[in-house]
GUVEXKOL-987367 format. One record per residue (C-alpha): residue in three letters; x, y, z. Coordinates in nm, 2 decimals, padded with zeros to 4 digits. Example, Ala and Ser with C-alpha at 12.3 -4.5 7.8 and 13.67 -1.06 7.14 Angstrom:
! residues 2
ATOM  aa     xx     yy     zz
ATOM ALA  01.23 -00.45  00.78
ATOM SER  01.37 -00.11  00.71
END
This chain:
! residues 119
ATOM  aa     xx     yy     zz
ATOM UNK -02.06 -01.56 -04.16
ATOM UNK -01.79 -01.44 -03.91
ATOM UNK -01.91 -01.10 -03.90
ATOM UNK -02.25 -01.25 -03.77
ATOM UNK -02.03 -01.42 -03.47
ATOM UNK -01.81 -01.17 -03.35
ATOM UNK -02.15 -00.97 -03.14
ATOM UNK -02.27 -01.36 -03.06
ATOM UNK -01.94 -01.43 -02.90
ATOM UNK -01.83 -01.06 -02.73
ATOM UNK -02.17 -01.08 -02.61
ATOM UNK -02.14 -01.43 -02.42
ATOM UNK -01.76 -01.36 -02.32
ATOM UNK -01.84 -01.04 -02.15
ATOM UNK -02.14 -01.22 -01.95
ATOM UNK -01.93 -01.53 -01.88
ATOM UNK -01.67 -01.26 -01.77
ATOM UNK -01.89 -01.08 -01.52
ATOM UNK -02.07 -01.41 -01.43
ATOM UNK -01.73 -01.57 -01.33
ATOM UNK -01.61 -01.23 -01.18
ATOM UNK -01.96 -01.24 -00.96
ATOM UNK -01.92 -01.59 -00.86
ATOM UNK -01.53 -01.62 -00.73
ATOM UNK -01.65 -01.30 -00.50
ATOM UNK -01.91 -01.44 -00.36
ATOM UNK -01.67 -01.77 -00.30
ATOM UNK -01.43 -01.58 -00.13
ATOM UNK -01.65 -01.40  00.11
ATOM UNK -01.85 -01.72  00.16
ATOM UNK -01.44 -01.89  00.28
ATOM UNK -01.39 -01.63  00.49
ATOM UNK -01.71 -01.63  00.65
ATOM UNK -01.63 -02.03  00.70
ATOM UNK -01.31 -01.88  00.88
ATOM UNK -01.44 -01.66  01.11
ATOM UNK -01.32 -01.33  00.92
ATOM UNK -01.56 -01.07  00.84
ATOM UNK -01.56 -01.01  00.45
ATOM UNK -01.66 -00.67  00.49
ATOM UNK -01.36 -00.57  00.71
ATOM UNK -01.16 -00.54  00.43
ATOM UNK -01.30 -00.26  00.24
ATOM UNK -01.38  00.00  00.54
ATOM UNK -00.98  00.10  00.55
ATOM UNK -00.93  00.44  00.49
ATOM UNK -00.68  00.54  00.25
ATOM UNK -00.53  00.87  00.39
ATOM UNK -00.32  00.94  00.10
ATOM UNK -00.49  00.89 -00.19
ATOM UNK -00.61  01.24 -00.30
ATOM UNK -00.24  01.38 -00.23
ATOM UNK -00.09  01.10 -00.48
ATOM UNK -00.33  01.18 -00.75
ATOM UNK -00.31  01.54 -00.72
ATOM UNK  00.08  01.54 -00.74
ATOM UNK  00.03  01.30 -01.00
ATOM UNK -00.18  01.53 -01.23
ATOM UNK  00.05  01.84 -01.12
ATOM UNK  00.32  01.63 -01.25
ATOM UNK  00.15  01.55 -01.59
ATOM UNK  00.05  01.88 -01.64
ATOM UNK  00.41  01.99 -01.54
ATOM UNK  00.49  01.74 -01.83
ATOM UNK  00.30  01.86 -02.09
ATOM UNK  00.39  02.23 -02.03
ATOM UNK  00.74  02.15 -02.08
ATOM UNK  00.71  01.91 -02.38
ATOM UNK  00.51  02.21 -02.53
ATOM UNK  00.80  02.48 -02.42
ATOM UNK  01.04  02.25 -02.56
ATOM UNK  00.83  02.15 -02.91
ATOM UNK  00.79  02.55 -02.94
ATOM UNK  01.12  02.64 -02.91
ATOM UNK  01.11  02.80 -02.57
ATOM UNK  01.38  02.60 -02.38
ATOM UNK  01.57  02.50 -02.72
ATOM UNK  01.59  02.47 -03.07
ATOM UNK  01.24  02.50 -03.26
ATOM UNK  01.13  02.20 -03.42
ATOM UNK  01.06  02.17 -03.78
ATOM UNK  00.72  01.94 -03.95
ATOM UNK  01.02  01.67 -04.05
ATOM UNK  01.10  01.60 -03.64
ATOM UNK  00.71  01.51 -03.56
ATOM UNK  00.80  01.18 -03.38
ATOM UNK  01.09  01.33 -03.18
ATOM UNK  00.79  01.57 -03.08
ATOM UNK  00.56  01.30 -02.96
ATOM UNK  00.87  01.14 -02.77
ATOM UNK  00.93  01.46 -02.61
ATOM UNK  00.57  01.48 -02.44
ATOM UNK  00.54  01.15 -02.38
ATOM UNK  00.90  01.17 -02.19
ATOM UNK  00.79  01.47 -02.04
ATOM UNK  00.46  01.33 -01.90
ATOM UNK  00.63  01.00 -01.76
ATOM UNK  00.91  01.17 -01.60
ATOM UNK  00.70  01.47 -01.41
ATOM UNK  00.43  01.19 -01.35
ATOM UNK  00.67  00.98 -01.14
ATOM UNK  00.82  01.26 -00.99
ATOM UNK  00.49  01.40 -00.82
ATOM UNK  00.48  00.99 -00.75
ATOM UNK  00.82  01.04 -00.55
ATOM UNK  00.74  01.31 -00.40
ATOM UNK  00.41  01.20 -00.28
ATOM UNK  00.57  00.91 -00.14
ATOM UNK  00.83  01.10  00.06
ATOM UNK  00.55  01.35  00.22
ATOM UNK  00.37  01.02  00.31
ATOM UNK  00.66  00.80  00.47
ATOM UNK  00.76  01.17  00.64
ATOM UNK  00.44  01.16  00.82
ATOM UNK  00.48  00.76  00.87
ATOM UNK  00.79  00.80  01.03
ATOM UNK  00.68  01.08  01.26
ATOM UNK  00.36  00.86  01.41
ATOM UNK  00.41  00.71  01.74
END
């Protein structure tokens, strides 16, 4: 009985989801077209940045896992044994976080560099 429901209702949620999702749009541009704005205005900003954040971003994951493997391995300290699998998984999910946000940072700091040195 419920497993004849469950496609029935993800079916009819995920078109009341894009039917709503479809509707409050086209609400939205119709207010702002009420108010004088031009709803397509909004989307034509450029982001200059966006290809230097998520390239430092994937040189700092890959950074990540290169050192949680180094370290799992025994490269940079002592090798793990089978018994320490979770400390391994903790080590390259550590590793991926914290050379994630620091391609992030870094990103940041190259773009508010070049912020600060516009007229």
């Amino acid at each position: 009985m419920i497993g004849e429901l469950v496609p029935i209702v993800l079916f009819v949620g995920a078109f009341a989801l894009v039917f709503g999702i479809r509707y409050f749009l086209n609400k939205e541009k119709m207010a702002m077209i009420e108010r004088g704005i031009d709803p397509g205005l909004r989307k034509s900003t450029p982001k200059p940045f966006i290809s230097l954040k998520f390239g430092l971003l994937m040189v700092g994951v890959g950074l990540g896992l290169l050192v949680a493997l180094f370290t799992v391995r025994g490269v940079f300290g002592p090798r793990m044994t089978n018994g320490e699998e979770g400390q391994a998984v903790a080590v390259y999910f550590g590793s991926i976080f914290i050379f994630g946000g620091l391609g992030l940072i870094t990103s940041y700091a190259i773009e508010k560099k070049w912020l600060d040195q516009q007229p």
